[in-house]
PDB file of N, H, CA, C and O in Angstrom:
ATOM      1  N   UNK A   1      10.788   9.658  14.573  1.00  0.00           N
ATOM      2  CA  UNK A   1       9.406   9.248  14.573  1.00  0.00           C
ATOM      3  C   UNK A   1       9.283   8.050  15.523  1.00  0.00           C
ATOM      4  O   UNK A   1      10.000   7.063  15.355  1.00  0.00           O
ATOM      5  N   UNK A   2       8.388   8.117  16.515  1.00  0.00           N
ATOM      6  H   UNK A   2       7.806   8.918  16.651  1.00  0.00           H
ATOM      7  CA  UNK A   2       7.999   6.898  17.467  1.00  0.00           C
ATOM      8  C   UNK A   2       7.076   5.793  16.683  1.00  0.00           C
ATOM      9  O   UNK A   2       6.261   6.011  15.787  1.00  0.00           O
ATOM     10  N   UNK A   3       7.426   4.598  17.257  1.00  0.00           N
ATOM     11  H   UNK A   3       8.088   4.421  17.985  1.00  0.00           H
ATOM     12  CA  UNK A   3       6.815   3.737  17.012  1.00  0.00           C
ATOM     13  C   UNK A   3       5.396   3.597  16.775  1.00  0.00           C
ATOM     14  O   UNK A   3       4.761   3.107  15.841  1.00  0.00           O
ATOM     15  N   UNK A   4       5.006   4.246  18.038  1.00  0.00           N
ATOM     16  H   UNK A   4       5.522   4.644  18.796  1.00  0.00           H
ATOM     17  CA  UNK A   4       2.855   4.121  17.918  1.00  0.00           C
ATOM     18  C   UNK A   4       2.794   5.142  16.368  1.00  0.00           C
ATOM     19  O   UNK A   4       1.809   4.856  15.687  1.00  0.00           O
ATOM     20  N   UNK A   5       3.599   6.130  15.829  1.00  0.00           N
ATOM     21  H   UNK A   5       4.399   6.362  16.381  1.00  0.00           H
ATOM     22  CA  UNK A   5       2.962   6.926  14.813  1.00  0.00           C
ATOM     23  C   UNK A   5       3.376   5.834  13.289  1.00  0.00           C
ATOM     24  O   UNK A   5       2.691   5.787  12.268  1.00  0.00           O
ATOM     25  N   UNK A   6       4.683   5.044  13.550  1.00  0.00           N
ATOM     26  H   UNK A   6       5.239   5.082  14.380  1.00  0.00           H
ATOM     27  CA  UNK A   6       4.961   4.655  12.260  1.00  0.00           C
ATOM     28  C   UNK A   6       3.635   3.419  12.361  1.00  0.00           C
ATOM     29  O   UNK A   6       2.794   3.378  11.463  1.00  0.00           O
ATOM     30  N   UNK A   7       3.587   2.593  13.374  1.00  0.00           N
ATOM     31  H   UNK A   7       4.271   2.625  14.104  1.00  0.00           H
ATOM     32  CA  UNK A   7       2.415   1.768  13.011  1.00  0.00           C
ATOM     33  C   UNK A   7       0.944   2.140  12.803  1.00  0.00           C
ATOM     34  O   UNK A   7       0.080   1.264  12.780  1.00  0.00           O
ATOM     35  N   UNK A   8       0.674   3.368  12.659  1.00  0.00           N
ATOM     36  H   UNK A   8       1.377   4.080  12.677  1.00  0.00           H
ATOM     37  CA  UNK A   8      -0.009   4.240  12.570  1.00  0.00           C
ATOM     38  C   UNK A   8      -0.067   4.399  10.664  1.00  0.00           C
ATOM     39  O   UNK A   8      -0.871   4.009   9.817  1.00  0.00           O
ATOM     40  N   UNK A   9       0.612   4.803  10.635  1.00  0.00           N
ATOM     41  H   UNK A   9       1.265   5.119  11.323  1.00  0.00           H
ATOM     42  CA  UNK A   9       1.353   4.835   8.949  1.00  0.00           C
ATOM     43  C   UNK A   9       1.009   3.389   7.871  1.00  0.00           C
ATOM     44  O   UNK A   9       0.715   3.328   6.677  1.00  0.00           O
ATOM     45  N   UNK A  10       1.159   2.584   8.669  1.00  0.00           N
ATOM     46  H   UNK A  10       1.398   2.634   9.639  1.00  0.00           H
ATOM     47  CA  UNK A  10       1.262   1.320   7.736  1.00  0.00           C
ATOM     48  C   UNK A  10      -0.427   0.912   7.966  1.00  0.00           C
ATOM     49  O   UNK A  10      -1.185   0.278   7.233  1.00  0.00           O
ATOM     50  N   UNK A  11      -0.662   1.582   9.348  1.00  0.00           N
ATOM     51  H   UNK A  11      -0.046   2.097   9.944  1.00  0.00           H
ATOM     52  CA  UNK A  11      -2.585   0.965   9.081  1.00  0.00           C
ATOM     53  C   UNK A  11      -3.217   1.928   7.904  1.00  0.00           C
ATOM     54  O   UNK A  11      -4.094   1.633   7.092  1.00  0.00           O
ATOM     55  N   UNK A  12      -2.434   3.297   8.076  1.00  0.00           N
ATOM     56  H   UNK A  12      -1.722   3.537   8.736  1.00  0.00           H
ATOM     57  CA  UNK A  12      -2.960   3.810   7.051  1.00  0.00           C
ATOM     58  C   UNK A  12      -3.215   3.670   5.319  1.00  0.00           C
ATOM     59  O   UNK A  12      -3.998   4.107   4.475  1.00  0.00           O
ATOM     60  N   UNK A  13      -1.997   2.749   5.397  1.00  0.00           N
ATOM     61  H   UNK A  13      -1.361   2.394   6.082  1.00  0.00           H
ATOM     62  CA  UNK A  13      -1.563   2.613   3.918  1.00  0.00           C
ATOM     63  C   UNK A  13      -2.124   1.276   3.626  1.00  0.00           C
ATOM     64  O   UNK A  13      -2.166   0.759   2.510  1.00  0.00           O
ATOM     65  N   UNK A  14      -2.681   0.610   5.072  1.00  0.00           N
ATOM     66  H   UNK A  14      -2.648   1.031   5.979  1.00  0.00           H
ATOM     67  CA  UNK A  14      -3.532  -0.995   4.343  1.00  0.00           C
ATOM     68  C   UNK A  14      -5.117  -0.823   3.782  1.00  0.00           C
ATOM     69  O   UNK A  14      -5.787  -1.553   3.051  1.00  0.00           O
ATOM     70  N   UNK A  15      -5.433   0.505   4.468  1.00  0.00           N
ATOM     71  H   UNK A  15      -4.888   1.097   5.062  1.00  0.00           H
ATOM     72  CA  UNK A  15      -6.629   0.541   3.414  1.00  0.00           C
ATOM     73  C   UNK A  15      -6.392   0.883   2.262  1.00  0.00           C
ATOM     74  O   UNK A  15      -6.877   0.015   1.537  1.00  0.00           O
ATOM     75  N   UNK A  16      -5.909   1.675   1.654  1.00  0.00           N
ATOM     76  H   UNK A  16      -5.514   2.380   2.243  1.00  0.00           H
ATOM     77  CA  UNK A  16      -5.542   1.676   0.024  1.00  0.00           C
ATOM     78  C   UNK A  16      -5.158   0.679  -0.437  1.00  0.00           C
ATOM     79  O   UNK A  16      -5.446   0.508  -1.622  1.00  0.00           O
ATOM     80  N   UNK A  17      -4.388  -0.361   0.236  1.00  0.00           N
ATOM     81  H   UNK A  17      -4.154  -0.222   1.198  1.00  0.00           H
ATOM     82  CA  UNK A  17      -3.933  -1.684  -0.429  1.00  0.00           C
ATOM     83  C   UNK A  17      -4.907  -2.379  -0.627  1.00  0.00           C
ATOM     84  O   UNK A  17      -4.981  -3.113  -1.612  1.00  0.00           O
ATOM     85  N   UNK A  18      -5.968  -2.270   0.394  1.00  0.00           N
ATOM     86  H   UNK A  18      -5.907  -1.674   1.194  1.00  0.00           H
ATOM     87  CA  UNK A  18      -6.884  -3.378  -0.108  1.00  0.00           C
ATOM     88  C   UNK A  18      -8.240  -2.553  -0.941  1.00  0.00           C
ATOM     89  O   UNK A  18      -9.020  -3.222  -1.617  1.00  0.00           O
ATOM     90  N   UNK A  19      -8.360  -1.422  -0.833  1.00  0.00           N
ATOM     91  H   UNK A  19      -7.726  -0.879  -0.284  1.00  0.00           H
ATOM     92  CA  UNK A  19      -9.647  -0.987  -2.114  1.00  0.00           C
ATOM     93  C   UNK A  19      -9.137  -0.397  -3.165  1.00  0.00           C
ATOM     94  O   UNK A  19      -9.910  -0.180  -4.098  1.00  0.00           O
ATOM     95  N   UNK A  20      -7.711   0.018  -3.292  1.00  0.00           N
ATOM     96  H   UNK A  20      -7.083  -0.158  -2.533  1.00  0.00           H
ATOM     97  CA  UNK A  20      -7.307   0.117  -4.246  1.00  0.00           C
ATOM     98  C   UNK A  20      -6.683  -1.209  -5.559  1.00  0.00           C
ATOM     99  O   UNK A  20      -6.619  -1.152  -6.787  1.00  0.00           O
ATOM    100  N   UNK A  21      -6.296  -2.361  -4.510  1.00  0.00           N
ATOM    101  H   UNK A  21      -6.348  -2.407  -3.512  1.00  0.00           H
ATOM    102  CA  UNK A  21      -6.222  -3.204  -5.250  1.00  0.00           C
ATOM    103  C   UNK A  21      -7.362  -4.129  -5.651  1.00  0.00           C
ATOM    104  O   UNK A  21      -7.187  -5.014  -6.489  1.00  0.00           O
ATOM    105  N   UNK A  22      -8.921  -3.854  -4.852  1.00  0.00           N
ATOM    106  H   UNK A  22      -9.063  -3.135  -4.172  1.00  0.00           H
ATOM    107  CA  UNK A  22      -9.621  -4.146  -5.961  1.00  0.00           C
ATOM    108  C   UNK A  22      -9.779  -3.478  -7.234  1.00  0.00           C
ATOM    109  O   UNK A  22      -9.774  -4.053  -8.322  1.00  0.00           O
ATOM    110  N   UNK A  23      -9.894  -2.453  -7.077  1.00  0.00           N
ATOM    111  H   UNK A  23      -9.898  -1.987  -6.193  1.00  0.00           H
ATOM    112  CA  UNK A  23      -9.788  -1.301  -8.006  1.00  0.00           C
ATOM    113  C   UNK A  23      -9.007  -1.586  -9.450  1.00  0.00           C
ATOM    114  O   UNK A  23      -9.451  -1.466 -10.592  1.00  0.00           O
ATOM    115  N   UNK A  24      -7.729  -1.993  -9.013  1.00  0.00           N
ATOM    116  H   UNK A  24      -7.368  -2.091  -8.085  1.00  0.00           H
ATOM    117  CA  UNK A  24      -6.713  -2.758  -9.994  1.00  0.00           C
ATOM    118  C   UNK A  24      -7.406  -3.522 -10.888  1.00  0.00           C
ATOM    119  O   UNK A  24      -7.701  -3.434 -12.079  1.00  0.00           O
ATOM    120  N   UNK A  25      -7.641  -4.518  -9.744  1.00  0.00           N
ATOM    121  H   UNK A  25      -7.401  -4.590  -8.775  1.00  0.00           H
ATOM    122  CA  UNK A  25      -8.236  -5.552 -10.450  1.00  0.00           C
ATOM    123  C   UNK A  25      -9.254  -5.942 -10.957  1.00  0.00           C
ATOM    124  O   UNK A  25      -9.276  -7.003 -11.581  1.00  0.00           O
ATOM    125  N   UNK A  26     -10.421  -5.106 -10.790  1.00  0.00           N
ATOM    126  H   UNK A  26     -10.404  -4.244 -10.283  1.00  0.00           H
ATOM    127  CA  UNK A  26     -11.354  -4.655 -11.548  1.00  0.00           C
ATOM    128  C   UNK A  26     -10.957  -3.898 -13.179  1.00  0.00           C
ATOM    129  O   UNK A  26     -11.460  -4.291 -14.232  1.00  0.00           O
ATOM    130  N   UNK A  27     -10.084  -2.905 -13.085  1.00  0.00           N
ATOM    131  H   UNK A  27      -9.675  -2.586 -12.230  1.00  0.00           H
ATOM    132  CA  UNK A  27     -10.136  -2.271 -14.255  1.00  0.00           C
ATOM    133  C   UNK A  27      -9.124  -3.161 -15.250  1.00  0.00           C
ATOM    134  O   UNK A  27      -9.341  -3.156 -16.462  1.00  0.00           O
ATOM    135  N   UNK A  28      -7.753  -4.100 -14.556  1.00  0.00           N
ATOM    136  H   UNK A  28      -7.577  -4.104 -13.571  1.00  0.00           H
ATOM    137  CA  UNK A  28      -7.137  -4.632 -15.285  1.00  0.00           C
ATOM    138  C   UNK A  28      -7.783  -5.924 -15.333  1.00  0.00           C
ATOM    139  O   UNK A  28      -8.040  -6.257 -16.490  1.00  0.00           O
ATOM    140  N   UNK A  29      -8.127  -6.755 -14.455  1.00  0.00           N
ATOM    141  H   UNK A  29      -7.918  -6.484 -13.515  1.00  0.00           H
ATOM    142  CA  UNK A  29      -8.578  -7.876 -14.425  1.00  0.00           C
ATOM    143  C   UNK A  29      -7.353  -9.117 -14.353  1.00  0.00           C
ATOM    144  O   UNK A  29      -7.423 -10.183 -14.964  1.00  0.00           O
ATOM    145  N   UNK A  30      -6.666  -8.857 -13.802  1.00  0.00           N
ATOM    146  H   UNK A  30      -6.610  -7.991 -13.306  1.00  0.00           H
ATOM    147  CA  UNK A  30      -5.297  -9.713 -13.701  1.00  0.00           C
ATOM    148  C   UNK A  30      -4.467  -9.342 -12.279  1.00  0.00           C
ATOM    149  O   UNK A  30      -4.416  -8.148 -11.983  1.00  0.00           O
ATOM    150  N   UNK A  31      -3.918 -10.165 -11.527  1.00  0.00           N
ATOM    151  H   UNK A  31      -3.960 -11.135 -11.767  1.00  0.00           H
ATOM    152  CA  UNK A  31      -3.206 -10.067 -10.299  1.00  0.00           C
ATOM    153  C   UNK A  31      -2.104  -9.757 -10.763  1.00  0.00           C
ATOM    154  O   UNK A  31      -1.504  -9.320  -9.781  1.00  0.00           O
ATOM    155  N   UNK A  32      -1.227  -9.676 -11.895  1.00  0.00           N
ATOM    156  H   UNK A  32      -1.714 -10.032 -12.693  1.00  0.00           H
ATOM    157  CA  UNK A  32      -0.074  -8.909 -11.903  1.00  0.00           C
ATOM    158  C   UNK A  32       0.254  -7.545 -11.596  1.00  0.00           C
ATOM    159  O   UNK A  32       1.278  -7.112 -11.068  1.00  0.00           O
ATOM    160  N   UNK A  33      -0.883  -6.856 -12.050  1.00  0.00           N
ATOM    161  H   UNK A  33      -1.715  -7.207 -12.479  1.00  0.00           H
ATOM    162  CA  UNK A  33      -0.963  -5.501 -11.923  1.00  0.00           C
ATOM    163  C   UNK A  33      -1.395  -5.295 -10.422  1.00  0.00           C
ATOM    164  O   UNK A  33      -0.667  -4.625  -9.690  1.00  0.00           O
ATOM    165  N   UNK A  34      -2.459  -5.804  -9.985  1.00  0.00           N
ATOM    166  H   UNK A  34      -3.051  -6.348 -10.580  1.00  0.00           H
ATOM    167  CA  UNK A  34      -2.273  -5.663  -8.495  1.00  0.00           C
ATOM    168  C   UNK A  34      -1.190  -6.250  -7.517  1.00  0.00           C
ATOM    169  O   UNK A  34      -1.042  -5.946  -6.334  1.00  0.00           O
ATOM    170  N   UNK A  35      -0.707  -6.853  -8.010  1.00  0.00           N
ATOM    171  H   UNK A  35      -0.827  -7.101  -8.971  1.00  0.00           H
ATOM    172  CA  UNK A  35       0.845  -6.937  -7.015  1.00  0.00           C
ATOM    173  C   UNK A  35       1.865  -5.627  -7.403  1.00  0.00           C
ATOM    174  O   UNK A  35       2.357  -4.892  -6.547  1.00  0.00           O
ATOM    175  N   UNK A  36       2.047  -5.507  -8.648  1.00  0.00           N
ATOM    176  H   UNK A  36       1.648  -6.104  -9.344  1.00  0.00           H
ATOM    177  CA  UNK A  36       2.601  -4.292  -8.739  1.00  0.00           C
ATOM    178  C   UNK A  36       2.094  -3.192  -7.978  1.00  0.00           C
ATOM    179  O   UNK A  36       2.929  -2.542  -7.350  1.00  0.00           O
ATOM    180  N   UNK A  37       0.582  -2.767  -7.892  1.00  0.00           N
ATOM    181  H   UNK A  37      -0.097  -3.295  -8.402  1.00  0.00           H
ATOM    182  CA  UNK A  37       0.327  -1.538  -7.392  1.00  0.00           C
ATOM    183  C   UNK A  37       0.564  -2.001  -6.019  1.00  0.00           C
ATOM    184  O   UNK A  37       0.914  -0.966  -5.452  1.00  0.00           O
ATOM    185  N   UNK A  38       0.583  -3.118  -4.991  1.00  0.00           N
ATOM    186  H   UNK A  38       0.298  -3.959  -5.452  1.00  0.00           H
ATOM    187  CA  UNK A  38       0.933  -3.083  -3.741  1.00  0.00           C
ATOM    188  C   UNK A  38       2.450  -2.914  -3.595  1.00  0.00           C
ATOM    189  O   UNK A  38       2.908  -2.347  -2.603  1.00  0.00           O
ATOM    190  N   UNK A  39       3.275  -3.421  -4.616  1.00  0.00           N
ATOM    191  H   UNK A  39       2.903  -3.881  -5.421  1.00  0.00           H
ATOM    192  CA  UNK A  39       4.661  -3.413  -4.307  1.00  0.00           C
ATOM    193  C   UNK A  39       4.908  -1.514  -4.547  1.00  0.00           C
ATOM    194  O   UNK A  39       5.566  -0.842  -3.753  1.00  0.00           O
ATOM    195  N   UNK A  40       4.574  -1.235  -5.153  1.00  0.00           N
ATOM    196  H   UNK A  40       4.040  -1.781  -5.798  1.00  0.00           H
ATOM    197  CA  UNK A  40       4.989   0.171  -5.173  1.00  0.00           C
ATOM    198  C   UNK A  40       4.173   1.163  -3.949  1.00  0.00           C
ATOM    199  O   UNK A  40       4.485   2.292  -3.570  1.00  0.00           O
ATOM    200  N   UNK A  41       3.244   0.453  -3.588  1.00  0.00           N
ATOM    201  H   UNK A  41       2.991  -0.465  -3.895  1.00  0.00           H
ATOM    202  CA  UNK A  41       2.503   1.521  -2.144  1.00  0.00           C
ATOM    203  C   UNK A  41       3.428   0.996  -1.051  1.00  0.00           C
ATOM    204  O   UNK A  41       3.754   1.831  -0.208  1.00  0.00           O
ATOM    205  N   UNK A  42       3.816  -0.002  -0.940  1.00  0.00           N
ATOM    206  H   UNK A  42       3.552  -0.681  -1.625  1.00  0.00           H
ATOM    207  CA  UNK A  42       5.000  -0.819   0.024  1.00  0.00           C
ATOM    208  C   UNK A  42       5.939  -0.315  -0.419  1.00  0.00           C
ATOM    209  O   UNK A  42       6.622  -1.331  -0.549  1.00  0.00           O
ATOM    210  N   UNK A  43       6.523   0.433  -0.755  1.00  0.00           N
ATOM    211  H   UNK A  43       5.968   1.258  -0.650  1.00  0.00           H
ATOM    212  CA  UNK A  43       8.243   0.811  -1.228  1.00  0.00           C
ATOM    213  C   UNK A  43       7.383   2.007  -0.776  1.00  0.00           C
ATOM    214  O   UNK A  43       7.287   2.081   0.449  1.00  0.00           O
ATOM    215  N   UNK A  44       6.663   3.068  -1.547  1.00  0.00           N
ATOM    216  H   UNK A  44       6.740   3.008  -2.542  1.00  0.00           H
ATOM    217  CA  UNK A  44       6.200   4.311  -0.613  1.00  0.00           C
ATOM    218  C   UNK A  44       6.034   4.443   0.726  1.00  0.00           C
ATOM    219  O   UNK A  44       6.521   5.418   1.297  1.00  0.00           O
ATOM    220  N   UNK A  45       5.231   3.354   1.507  1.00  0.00           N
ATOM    221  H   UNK A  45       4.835   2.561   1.043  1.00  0.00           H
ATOM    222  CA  UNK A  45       5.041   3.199   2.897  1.00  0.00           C
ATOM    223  C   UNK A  45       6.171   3.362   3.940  1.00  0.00           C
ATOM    224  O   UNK A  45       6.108   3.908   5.041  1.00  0.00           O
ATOM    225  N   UNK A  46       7.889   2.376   2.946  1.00  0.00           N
ATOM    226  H   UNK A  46       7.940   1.932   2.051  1.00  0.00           H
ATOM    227  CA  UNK A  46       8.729   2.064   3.869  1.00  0.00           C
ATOM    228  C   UNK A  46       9.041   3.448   3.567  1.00  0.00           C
ATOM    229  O   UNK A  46       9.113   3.976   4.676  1.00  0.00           O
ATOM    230  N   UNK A  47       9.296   4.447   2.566  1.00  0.00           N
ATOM    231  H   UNK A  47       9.238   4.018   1.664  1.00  0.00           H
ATOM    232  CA  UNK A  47       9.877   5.286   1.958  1.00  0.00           C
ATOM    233  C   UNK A  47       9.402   6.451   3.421  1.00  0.00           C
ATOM    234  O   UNK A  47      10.107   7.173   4.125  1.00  0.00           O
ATOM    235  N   UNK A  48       8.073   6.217   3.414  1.00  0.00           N
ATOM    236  H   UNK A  48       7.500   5.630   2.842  1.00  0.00           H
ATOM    237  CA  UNK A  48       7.492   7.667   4.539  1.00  0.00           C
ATOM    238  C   UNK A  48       8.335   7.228   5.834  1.00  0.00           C
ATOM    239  O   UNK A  48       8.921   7.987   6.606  1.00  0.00           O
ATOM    240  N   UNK A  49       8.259   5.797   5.894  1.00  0.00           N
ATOM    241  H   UNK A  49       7.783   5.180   5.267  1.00  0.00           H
ATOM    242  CA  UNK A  49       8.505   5.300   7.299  1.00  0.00           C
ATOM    243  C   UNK A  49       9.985   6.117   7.893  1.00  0.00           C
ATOM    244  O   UNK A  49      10.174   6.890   8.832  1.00  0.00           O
ATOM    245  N   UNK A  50      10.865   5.538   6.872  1.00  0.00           N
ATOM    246  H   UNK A  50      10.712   4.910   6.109  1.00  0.00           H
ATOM    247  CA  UNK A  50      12.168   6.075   6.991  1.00  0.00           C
ATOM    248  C   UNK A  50      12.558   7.154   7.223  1.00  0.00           C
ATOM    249  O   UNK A  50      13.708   7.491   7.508  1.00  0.00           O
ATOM    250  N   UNK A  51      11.609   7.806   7.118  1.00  0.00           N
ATOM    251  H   UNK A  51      10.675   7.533   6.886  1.00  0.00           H
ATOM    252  CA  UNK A  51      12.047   9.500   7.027  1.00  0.00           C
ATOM    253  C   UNK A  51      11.574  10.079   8.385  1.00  0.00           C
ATOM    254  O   UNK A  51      11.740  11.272   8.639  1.00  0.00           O
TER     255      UNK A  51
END
């Protein structure tokens, strides 16, 4: 995989980080849980990257 597609990948995955972690934090109401849901879309992200 070339470079222009993996940085491609990670723009993709910053919009879910950021309306999904309002999302979080709306329904939980606490930043723990939204760091969790970014740390696990970030372990998925590197996960696609790698491959």
């Amino acid at each position: 995989m070339d470079i222009p597609r993996k940085l491609g990948i990670l723009i993709y995955t910053a919009v879910p980080a950021i309306v999904g972690g309002g999302i979080v934090y709306h329904f939980f109401g606490s930043y723990l849980q939204v760091g969790i849901f970014e740390v696990l879309l970030f372990i998925a992200a590197l996960g696609i990257i790698r491959n």
